[in-house]
C-alpha positions, 0 to 999 in steps of 0.5 A: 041234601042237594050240592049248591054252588055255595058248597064249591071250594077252590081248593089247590091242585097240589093236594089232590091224589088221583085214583085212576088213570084217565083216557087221554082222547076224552081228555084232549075234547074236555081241554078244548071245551074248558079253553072255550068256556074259559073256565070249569062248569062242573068241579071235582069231588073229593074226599076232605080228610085225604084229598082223594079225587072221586070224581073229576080226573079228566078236570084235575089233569086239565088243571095240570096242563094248564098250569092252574094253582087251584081248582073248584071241587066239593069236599065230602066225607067218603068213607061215611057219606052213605050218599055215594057208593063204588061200584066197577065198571063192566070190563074193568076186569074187577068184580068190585071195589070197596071205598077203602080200596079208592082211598089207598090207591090214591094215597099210594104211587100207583093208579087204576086203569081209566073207568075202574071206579064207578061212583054213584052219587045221590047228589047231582055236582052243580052247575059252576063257572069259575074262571081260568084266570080265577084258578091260575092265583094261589090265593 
């Protein structure tokens, strides 16, 4: 099964939790595309029982800085979609790091440093293009 733009929700931006921390120079260059673009062209995925972003915290924190209500996202089932597995990135300090671990970290008050996670996804996130002025409504 492969992700189409039919399977992209606009979900709200206030109910998704980061896991991980993000480095602020990749998220000033990725501000800059999305004001030109004017819009998102990838969506975040997260996981739909929790909210928890896996992939998509450089997106979310634009979507914080622009004051949008909603952002496009794919929800997915983490813990038994066999389709996305967790690994560390090298020089993370960590030798590995399990779903459950993702899951709490981002339903707790703190984060992991930028590039910890490293989700592999059989599944390539679709080409998109919602619009800012489509994400700043709450409805």
């Amino acid at each position: 099964m492969s992700w189409e733009e039919s399977d992209v929700e606009l979900v709200p931006l206030a109910w998704l939790k980061p896991h991980e921390e993000i480095k602020i120079r990749n998220r000033n260059k990725l501000l800059d595309m999305t004001k030109r673009w004017g819009g998102y062209t990838k969506p975040l995925l997260v996981d739909r029982a929790t909210g928890s972003i896996l992939d998509g915290h450089h997106r979310w924190s634009i979507a914080i800085e622009l004051e949008l209500a909603r952002v496009p996202a794919i929800l997915i089932d983490y813990l038994e979609d066999e389709s996305i597995s967790v690994g560390v990135w090298p020089g993370s300090g960590r030798e590995s790091l399990s779903k459950q671990e993702v899951i709490e970290m981002s339903l707790s008050d703190s984060t992991f440093p930028a590039k910890t996670s490293k989700h592999t996804i059989s599944n390539h996130l679709p080409p998109i293009h919602v619009l800012l002025e489509e994400l700043e409504k709450s409805e």
